[in-house]
N, C-alpha and C positions, 0 to 999 in steps of 0.2 A: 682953842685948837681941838679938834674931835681927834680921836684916837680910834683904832682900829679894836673891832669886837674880838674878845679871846675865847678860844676853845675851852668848854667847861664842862659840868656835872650834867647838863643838859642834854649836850652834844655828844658826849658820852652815853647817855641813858639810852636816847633815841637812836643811837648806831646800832645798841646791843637790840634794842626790839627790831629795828629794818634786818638785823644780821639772821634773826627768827624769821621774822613774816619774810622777806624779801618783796615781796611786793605788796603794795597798801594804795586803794586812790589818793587823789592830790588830796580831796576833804578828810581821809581820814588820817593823814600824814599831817596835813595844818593842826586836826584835832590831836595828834600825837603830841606835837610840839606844845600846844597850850599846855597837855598833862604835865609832860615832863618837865617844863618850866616852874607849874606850881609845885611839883614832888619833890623840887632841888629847888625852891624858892629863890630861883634866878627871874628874875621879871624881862618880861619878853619884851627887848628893847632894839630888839632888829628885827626887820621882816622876812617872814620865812624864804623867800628865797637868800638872803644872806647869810640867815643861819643854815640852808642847805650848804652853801658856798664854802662855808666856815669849817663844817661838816667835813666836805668833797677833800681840804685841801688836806685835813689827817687821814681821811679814806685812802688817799692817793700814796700814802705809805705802806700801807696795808693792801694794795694792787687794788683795790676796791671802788668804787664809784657810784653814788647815787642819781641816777638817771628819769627827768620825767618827760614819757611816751605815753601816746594815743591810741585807745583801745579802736581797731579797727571796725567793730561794729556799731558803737554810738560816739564815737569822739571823743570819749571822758577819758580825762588825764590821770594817769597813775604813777606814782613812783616805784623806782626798781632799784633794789641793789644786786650791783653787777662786776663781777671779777673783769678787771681790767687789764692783767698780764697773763693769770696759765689759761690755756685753752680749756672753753667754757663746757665743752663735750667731755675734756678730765674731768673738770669740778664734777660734773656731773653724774660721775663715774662712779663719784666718792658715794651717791647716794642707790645705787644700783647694780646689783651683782653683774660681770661678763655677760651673759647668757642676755640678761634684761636690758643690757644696752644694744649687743650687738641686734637687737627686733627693734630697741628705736632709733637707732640708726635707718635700718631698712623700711618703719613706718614715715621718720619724717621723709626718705628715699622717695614712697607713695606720694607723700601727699604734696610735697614738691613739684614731682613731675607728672601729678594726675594731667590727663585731659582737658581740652576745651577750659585752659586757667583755671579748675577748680580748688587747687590747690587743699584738696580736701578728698576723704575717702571714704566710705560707708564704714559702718560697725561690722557689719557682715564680712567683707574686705579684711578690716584690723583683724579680725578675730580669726580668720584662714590664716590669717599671717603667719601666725603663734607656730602652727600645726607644719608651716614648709623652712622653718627654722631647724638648725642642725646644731645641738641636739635639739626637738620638735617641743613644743613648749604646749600641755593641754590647753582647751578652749577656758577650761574656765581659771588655769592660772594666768592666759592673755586676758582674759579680762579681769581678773585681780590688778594686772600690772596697767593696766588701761585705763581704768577707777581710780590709780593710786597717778596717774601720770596727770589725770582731769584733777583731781583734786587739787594737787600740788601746783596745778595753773602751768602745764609744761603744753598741755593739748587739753581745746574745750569740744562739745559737742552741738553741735544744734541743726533739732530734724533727722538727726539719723548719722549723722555726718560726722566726724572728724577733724579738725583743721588746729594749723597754728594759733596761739593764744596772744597777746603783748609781752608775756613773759618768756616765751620762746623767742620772739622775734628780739625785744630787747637783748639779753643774756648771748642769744646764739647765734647773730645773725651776719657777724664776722664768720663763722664757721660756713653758716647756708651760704656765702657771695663764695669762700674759698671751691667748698665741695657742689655745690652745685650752678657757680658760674652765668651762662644767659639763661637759667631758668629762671634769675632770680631777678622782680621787677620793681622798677622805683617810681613811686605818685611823682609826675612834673613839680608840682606845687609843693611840697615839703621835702623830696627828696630822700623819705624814708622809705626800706623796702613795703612793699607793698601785694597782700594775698589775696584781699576781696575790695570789694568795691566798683566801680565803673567804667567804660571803656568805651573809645572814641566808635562811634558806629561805623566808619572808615576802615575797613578789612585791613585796609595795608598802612594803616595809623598804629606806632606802637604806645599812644598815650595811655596814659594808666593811673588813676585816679584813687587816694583815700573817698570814701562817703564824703565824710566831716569836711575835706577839702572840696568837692564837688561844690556841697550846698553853703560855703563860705566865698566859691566862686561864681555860682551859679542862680543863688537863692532869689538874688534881683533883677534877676536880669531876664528882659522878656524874647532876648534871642542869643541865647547861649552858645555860643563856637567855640570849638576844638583851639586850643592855643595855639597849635602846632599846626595842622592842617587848614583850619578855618569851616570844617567841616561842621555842620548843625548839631549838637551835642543834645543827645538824649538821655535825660535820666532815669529812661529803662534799659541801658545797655548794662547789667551788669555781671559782674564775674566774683567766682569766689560761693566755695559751697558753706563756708561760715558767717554770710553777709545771712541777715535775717528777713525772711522775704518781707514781711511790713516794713522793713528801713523805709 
């Protein structure tokens, strides 16, 4: 009679480092797990998704939650831990003086509602930002706070740009559907919100596509249509000023 895996030295160890990193890809979260199993000489007798599970189910006392999401620009799977009861814009809070929130607030505002779905804004842009904030914040302490936001995986950069990270998206994005409502768009195919990636060439098509999910739909297929519309689906429609123009 198999008996149910218990919560241990292990599982413990590994919450205290995800509680640090917060975020870590899937390989180097499996490579976390091997460590910690040999550091507390538990042999690793379930597979990482049940020790995740095993994990999740004491996280969930602790309002906590281990989450794995897709990095919107290559596909690659990341684990997140993420507050699952106080509002993640408090948590957030805890790490950032008034003044430093109330401009990212107003940056993810931009990059939200940028134009043409960009969902992304220039460095030039962020850094004006600082200066029409009240009290006015210099250029070069927005970009101390803008360095310290990229770093931290809150907002990455690429080509000059701006945009939401997996780690924003995962952590906050209860928050973005609350405050920002139909700005906020979901890939047909996973269901997750969605910033960059592909879109149906149909003007009046609202389909919205991750990359990863496009070329997992798309890859074989030598006449690709719109799900929705049945419209001829091009893989140069794309949107999103954090997609990377070699995708």
């Amino acid at each position: 009679m198999s008996t149910t895996p218990e919560y241990n030295d292990s599982h413990r160890l590994f919450m205290q480092s995800m509680l640090s990193k917060r975020i870590v890809t899937e390989e180097e979260a499996i490579s976390l797990y091997e460590s910690v199993c040999n550091i507390t000489s538990n042999p690793q007798t379930v597979e990482f998704p049940i020790f995740i599970s095993i994990l999740n189910k004491e996280l969930d006392t602790l309002d906590y939650a281990l989450r794995l999401s897709r990095n919107e620009q290559d596909g690659d799977m990341y684990l997140i831990m993420v507050n699952t009861n106080q509002d993640a814009v408090t948590e957030l809070a805890t790490m950032f003086t008034a003044v430093d929130m109330a401009f990212i607030r107003e940056l993810f505002d931009l990059i939200i509602k940028a134009d043409n779905e960009n969902f992304g804004i220039s460095a030039l842009t962020a850094v004006h930002l600082g200066g029409k904030m009240t009290p006015k914040i210099t250029a070069k302490d927005t970009q101390t706070l803008l360095d310290k936001l990229v770093e931290e995986q809150w907002i990455g950069i690429e080509q000059g740009n701006y945009y939401l990270t997996t780690r924003s998206i995962a952590e906050l994005q209860d928050y973005f559907k609350r405050q920002f409502g139909e700005n906020i768009m979901e890939c047909i195919f996973c269901l997750d919100m969605v910033t960059m990636g592909e879109h149906c060439a149909n003007a009046q098509c609202s389909v919205r596509l991750h990359k990863h999910c496009a070329n997992s739909q798309f890859n074989n297929s030598i006449d690709p249509r719109c799900p929705t519309c049945n419209n001829r689906w091009s893989r140069d429609s794309t949107f999103g000023l954090g997609l990377p123009k070699d995708s």
